[in-house]
N, CA, C and O atoms as a printed pandas DataFrame, in Angstrom:
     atom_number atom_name residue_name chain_id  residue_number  x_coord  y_coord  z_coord
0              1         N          UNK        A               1   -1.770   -8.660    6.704
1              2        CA          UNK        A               1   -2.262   -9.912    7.309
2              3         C          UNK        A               1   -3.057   -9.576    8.576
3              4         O          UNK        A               1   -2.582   -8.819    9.422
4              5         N          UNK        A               2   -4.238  -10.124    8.706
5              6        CA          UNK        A               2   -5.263   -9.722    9.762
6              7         C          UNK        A               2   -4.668  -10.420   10.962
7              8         O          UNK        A               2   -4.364  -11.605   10.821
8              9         N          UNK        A               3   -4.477   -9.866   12.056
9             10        CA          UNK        A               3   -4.424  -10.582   13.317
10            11         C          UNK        A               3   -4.793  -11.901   13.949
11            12         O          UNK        A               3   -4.180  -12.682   14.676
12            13         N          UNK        A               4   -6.320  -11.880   13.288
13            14        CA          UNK        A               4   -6.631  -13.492   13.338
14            15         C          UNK        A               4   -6.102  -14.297   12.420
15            16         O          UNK        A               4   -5.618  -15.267   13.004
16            17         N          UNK        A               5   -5.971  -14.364   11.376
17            18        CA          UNK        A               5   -4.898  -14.623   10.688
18            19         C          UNK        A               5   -3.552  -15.116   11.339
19            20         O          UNK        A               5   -3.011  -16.222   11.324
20            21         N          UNK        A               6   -3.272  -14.175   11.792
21            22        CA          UNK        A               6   -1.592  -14.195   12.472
22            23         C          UNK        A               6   -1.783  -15.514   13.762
23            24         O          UNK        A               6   -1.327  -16.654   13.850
24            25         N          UNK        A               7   -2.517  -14.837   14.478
25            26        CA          UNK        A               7   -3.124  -15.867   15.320
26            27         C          UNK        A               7   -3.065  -17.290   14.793
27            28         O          UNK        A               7   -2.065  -18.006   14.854
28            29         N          UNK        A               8   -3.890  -17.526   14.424
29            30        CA          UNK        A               8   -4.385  -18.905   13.686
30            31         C          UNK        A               8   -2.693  -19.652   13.059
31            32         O          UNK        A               8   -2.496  -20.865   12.991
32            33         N          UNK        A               9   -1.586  -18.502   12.643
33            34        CA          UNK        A               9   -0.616  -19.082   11.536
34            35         C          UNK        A               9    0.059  -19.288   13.127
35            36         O          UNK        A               9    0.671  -20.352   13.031
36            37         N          UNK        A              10    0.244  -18.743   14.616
37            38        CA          UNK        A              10    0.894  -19.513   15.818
38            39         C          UNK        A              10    0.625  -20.513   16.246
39            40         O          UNK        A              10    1.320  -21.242   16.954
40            41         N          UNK        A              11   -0.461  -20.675   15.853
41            42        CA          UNK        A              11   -0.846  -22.013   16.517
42            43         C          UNK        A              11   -0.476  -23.069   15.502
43            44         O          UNK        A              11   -0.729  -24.172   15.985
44            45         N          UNK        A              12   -0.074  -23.145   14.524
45            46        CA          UNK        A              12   -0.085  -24.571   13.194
46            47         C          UNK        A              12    1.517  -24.612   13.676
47            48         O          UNK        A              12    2.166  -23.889   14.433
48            49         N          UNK        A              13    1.824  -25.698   12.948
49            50        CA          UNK        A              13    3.267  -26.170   13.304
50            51         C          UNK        A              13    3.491  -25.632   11.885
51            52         O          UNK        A              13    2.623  -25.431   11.036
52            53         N          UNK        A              14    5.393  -25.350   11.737
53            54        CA          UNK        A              14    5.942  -24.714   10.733
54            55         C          UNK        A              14    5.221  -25.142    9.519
55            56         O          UNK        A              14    4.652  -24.249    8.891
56            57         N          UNK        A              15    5.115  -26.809    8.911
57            58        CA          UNK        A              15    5.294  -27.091    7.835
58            59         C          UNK        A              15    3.669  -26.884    7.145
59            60         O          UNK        A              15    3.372  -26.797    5.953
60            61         N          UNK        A              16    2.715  -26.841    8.425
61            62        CA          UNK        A              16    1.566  -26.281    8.484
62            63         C          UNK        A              16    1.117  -24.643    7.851
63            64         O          UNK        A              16    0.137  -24.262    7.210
64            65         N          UNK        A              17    2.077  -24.081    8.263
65            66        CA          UNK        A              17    2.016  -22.545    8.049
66            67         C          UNK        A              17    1.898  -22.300    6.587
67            68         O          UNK        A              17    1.117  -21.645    5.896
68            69         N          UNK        A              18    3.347  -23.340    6.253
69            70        CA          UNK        A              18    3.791  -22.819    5.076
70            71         C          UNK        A              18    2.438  -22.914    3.922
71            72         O          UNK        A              18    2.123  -22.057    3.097
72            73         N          UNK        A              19    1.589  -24.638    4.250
73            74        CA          UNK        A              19    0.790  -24.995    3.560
74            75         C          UNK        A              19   -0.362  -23.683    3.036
75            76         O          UNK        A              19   -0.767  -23.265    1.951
76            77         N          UNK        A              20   -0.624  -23.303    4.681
77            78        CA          UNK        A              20   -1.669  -21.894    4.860
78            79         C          UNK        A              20   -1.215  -20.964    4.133
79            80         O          UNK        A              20   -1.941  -20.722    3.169
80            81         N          UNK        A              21   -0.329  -20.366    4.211
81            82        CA          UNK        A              21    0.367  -19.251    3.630
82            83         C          UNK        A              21   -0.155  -19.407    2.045
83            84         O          UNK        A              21   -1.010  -18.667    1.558
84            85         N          UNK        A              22    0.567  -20.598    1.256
85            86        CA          UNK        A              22    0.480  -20.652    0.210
86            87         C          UNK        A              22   -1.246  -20.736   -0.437
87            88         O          UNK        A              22   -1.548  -20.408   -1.584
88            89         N          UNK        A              23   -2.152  -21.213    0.534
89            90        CA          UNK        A              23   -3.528  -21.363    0.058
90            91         C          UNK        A              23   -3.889  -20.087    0.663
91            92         O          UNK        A              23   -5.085  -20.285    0.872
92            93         N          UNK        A              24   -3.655  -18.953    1.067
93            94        CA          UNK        A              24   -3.410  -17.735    1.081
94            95         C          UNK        A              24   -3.740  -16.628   -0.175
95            96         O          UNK        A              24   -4.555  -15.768   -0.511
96            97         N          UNK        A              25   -2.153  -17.486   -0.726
97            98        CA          UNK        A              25   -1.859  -16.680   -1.621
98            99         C          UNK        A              25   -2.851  -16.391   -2.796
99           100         O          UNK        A              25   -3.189  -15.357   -3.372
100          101         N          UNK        A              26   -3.252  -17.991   -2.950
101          102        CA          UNK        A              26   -3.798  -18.352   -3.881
102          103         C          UNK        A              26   -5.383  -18.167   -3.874
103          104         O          UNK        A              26   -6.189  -18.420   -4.770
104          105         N          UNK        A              27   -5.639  -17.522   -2.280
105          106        CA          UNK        A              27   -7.508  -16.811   -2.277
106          107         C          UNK        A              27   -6.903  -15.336   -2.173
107          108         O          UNK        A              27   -7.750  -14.673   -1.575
108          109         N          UNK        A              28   -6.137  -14.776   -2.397
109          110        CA          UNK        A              28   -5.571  -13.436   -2.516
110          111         C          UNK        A              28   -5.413  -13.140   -4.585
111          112         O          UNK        A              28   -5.933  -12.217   -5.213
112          113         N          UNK        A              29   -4.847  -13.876   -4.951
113          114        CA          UNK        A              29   -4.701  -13.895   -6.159
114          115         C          UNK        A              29   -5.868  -14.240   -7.608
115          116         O          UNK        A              29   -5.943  -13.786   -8.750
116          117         N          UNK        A              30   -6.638  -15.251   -6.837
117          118        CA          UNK        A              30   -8.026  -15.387   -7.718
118          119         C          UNK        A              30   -9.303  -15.170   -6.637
119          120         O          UNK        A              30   -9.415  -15.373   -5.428
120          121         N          UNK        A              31  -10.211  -14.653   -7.682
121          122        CA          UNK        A              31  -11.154  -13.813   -7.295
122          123         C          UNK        A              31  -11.816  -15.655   -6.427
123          124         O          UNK        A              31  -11.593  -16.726   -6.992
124          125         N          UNK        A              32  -12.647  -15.549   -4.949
125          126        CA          UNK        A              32  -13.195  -16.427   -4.818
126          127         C          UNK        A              32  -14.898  -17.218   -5.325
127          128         O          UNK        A              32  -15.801  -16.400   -5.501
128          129         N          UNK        A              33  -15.078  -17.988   -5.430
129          130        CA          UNK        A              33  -16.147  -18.785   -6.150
130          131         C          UNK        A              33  -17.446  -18.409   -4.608
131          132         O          UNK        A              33  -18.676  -18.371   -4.631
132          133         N          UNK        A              34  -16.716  -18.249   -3.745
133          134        CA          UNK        A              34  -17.572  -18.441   -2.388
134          135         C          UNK        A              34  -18.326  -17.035   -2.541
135          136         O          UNK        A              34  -17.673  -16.083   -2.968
136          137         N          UNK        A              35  -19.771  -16.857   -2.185
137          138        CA          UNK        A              35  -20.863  -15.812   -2.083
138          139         C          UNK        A              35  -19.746  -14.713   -0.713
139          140         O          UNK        A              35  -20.195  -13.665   -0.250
């Protein structure tokens, strides 16, 4: 996990994180559509 990353996941409130985390996972797991 990149630092800014990490960063960015202190500042959201818990239930926030979790949301991030999981849309995370899910640009980690499929290839992205974005150039």
């Amino acid at each position: 996990m990149s630092a800014r990353f990490r960063d960015l996941m202190n500042n959201l409130p818990v239930e926030k994180q979790a949301e991030v985390k999981e849309m995370e996972v899910l640009n980690i797991s499929q290839p992205s559509s974005l150039p």
